[in-house]
Backbone as numpy.savetxt, mean C-alpha at the origin, in Angstrom:
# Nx Ny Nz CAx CAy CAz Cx Cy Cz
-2.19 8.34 13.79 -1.46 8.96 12.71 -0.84 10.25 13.20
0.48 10.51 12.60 0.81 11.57 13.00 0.80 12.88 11.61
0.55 13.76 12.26 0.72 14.85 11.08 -0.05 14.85 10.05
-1.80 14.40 10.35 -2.60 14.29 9.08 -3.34 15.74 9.11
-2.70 16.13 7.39 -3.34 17.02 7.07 -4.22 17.26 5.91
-5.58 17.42 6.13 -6.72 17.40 5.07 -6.56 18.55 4.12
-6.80 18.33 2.78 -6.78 18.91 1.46 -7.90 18.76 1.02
-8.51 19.31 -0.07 -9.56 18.68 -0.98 -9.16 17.46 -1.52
-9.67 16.40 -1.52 -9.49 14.88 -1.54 -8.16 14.58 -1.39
-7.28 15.44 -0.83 -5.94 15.14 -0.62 -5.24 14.76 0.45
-5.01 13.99 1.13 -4.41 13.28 2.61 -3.06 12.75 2.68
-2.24 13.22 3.34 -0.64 12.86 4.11 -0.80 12.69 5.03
-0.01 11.45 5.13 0.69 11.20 6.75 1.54 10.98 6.49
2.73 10.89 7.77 3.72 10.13 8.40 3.55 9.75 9.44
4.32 8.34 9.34 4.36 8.06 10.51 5.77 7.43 10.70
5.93 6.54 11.92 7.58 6.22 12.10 7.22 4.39 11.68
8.45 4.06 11.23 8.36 2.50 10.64 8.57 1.75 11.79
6.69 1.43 12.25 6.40 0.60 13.17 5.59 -0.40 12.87
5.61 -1.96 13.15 4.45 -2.55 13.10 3.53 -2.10 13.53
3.55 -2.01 14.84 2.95 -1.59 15.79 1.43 -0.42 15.33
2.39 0.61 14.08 1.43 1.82 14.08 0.58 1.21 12.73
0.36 -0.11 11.82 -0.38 -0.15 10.92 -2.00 -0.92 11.50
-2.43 -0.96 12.27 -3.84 -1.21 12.70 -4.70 0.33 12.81
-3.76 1.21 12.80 -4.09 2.78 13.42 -4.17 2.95 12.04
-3.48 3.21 10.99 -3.00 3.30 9.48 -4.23 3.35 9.14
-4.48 1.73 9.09 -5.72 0.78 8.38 -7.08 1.78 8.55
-7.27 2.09 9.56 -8.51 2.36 10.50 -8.29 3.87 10.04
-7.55 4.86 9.68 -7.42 5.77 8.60 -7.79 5.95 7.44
-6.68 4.77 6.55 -7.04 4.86 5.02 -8.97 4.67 5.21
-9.10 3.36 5.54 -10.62 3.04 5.67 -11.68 4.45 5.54
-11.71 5.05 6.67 -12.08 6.15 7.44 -12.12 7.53 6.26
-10.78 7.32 5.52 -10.29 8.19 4.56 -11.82 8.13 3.25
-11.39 6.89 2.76 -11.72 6.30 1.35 -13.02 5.99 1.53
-13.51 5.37 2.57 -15.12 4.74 2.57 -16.60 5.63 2.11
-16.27 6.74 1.41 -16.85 7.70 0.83 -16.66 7.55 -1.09
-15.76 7.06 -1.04 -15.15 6.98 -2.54 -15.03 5.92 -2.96
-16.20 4.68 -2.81 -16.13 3.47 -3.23 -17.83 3.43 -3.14
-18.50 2.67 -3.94 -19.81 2.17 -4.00 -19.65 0.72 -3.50
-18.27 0.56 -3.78 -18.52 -1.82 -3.22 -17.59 -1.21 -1.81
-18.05 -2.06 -1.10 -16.97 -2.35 -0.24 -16.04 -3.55 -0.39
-15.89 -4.13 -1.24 -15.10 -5.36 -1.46 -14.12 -4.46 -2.43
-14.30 -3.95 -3.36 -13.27 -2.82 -3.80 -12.29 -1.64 -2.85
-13.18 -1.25 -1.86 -12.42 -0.72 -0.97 -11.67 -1.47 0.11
-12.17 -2.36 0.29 -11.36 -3.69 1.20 -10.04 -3.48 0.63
-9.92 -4.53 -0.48 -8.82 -4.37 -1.60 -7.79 -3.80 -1.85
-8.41 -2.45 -1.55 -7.56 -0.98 -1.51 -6.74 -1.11 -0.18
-7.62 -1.44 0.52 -7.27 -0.87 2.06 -6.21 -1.96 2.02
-6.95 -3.04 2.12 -5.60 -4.58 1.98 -3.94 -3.84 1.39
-4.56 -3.62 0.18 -3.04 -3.22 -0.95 -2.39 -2.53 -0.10
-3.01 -1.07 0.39 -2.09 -0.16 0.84 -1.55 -0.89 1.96
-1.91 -0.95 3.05 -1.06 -2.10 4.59 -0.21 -2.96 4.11
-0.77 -3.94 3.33 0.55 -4.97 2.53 1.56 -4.04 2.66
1.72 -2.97 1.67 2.79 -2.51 0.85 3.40 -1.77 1.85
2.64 -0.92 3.18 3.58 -0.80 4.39 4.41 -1.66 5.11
3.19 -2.79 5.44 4.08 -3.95 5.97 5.50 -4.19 5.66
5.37 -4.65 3.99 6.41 -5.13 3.77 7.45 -3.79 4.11
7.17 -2.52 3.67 8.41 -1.71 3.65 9.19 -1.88 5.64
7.68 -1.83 6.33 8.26 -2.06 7.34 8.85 -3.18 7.68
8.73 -3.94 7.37 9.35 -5.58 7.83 10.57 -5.69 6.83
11.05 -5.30 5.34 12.60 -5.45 4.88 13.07 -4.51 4.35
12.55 -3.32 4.42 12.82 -2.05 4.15 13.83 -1.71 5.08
13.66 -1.82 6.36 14.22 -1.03 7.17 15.02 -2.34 7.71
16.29 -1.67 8.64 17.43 -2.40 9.44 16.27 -2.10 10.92
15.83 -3.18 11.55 14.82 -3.08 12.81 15.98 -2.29 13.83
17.14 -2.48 14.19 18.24 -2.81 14.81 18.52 -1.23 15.11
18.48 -0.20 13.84 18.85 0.87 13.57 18.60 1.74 14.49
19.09 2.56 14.92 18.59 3.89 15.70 18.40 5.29 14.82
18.21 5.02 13.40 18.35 6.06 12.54 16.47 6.06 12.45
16.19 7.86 12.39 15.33 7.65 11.74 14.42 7.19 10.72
13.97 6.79 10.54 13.11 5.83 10.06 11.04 6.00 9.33
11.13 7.07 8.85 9.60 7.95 8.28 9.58 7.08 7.15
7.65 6.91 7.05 7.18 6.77 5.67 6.48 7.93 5.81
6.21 8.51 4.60 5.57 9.41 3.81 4.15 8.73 3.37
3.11 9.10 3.54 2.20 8.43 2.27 1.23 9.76 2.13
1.09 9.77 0.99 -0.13 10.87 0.36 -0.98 9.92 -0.73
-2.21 10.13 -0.13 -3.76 9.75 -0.98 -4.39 10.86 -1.57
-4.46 10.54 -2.78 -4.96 11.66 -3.55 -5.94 11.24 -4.87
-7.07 11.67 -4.48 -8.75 11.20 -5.56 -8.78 12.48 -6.30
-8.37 11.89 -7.57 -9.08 12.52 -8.84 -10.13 11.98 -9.56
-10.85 12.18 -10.00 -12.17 11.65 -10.60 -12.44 10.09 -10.24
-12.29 8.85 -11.00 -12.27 8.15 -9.87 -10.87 7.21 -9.46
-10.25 7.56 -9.95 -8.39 7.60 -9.34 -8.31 7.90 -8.43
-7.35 6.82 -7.40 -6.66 7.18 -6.25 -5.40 6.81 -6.69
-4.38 7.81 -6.29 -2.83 7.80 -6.42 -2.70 7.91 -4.82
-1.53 6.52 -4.56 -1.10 6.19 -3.29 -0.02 6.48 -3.37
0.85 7.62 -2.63 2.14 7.92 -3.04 2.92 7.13 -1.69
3.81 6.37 -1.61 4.82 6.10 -0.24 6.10 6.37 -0.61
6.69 6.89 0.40 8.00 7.43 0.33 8.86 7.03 1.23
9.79 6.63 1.12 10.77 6.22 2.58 11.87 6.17 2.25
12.99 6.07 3.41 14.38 6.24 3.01 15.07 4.74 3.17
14.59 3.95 2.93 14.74 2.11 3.66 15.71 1.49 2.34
15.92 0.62 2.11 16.72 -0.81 0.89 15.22 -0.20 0.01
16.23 -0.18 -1.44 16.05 0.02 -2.56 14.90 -1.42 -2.82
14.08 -1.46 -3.50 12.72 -2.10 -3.97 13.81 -3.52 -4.20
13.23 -4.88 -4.14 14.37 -5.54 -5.06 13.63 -5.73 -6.52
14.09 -5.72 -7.86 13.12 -5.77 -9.18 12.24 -7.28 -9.07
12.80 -7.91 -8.94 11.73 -9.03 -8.90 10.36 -8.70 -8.12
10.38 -7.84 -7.33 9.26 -7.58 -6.08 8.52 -6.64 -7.31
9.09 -5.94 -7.36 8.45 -4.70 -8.49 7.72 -5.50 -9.84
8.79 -6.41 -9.68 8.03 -7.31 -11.30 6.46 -7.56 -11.08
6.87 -8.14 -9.66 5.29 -9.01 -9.63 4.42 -8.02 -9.23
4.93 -7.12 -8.76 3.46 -5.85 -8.36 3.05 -5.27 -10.05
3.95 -5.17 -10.80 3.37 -4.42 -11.85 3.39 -4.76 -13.18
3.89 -5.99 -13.07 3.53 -6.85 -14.81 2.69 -7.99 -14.53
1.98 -8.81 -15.65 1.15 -9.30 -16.15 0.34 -10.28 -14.89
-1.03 -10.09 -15.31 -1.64 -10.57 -13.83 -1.43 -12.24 -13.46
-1.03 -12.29 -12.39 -1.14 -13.59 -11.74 -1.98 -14.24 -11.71
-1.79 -15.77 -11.57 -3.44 -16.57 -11.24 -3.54 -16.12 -9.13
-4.53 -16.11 -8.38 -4.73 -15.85 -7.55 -4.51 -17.44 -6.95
-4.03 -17.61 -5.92 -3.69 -19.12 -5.60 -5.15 -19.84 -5.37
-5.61 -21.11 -5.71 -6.67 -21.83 -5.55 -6.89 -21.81 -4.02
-8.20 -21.23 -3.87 -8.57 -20.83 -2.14 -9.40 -21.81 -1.78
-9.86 -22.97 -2.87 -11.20 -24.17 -2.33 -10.49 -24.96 -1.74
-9.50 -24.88 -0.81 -8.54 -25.90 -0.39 -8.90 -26.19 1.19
-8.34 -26.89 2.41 -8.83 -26.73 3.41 -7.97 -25.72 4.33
-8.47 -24.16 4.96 -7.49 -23.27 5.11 -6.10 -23.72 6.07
-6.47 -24.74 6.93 -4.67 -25.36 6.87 -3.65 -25.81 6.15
-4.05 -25.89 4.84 -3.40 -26.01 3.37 -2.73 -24.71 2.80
-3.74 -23.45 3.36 -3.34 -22.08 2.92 -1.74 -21.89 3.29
-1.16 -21.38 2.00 0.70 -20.66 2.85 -0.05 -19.48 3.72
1.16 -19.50 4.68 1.42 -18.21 5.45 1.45 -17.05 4.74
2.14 -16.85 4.19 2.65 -15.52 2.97 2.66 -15.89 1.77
2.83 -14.89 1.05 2.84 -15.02 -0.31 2.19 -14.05 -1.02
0.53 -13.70 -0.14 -0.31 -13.87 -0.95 -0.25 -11.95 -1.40
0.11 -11.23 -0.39 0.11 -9.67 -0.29 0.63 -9.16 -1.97
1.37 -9.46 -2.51 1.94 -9.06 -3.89 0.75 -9.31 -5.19
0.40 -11.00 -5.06 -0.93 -10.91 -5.41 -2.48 -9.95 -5.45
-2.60 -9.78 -4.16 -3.44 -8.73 -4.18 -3.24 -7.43 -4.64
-1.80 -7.02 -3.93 -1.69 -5.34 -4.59 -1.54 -5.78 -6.50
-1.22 -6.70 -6.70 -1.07 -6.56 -8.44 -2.39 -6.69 -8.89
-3.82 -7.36 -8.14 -4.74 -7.56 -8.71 -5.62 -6.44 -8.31
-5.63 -5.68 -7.35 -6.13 -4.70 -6.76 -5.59 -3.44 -7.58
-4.45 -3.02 -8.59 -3.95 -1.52 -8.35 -4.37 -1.47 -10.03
-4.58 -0.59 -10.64 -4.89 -0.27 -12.03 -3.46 -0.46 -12.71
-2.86 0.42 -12.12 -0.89 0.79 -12.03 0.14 1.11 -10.88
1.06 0.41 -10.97 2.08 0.36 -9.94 3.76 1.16 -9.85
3.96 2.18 -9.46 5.15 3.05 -10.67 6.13 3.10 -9.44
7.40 2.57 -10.05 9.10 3.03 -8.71 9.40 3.49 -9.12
10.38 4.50 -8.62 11.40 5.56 -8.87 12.17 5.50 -7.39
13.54 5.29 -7.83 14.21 5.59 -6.47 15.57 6.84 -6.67
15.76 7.66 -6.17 16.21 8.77 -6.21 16.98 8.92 -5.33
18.15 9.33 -4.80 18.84 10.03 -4.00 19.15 9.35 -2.53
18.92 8.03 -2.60 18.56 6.66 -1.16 17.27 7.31 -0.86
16.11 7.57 -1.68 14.68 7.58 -1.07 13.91 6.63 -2.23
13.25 6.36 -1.90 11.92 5.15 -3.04 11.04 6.10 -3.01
10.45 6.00 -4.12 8.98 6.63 -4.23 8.05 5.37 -5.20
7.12 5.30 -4.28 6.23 3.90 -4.87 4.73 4.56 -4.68
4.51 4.49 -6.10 2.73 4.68 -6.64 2.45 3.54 -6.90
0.13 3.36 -6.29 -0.08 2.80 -6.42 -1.49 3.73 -6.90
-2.17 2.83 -7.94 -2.78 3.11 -8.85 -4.06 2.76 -8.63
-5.31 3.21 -7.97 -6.79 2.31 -7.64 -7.62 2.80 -8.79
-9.01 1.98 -9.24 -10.00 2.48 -9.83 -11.15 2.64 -8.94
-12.02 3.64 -9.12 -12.67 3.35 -7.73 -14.05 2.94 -8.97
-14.11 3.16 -9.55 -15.11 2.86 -10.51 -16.61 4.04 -10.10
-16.57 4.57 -9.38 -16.78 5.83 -9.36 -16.38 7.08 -9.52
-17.23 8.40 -9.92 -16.62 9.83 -9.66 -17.46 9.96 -8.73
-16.83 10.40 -7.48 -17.53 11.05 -6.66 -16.79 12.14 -6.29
């Protein structure tokens, strides 16, 4: 990570829109949050949601091709037992259908008793962040996105 600076339960980074840099990410948020969860299957979840939601910005957010800079922003921030996931970037505007499914009415989770060579490849990342986030909020401003994501930790700690 580059540029992480600690707050009282408050954490930013940036980093540059790389595949490459979300295994480092992961091994952060984790590292971050694993204090502020009693399940770990709740913090999984979390951790899952947030990477998804880089991924994707990194994979159609951005022109790969570009020589323009290229920063996400993210700030984690625990209030009682709320986490607000802030990401910020300057990439293609959200498309609404994507936004639909992160933040209106819950999905069925696809039937998993299947044999996992039956499983799709993709799909499934939108699912999780919609079943994983309490609330999901866009705002895009000025060619920048700003995308909240909403956790319960079901604790105050």
């Amino acid at each position: 990570m580059e540029n992480a600076i600690k707050q009282q339960k408050s954490y930013q980074y940036q980093t540059q829109c790389e595949l490459d840099n979300l295994t480092k990410i992961q091994y952060e948020i984790e590292l971050l949050m694993q204090d502020w969860y009693d399940d770990d299957i709740k913090l999984n979840f979390t951790t899952l949601s947030i990477v998804e939601v880089l991924a994707n910005i990194f994979e159609h957010s951005f022109d790969q091709t570009s020589t323009e800079k290229q920063d996400i922003y993210l700030t984690i921030c625990k209030e009682s037992q709320l986490i607000s996931v802030m990401v910020i970037d300057n990439g293609r505007s959200m498309p609404p259908e994507i936004l639909a499914v992160m933040s209106g009415d819950q999905l069925q989770m696809p039937d998993i008793d299947v044999n996992v060579t039956d499983l799709p490849d993709s799909g499934w990342g939108l699912n999780l962040v919609q079943h994983a986030t309490k609330a999901v909020n866009y705002n895009r401003e000025n060619d920048t996105n700003y995308l909240e994501l909403v956790f319960d930790t079901g604790v105050d700690k």
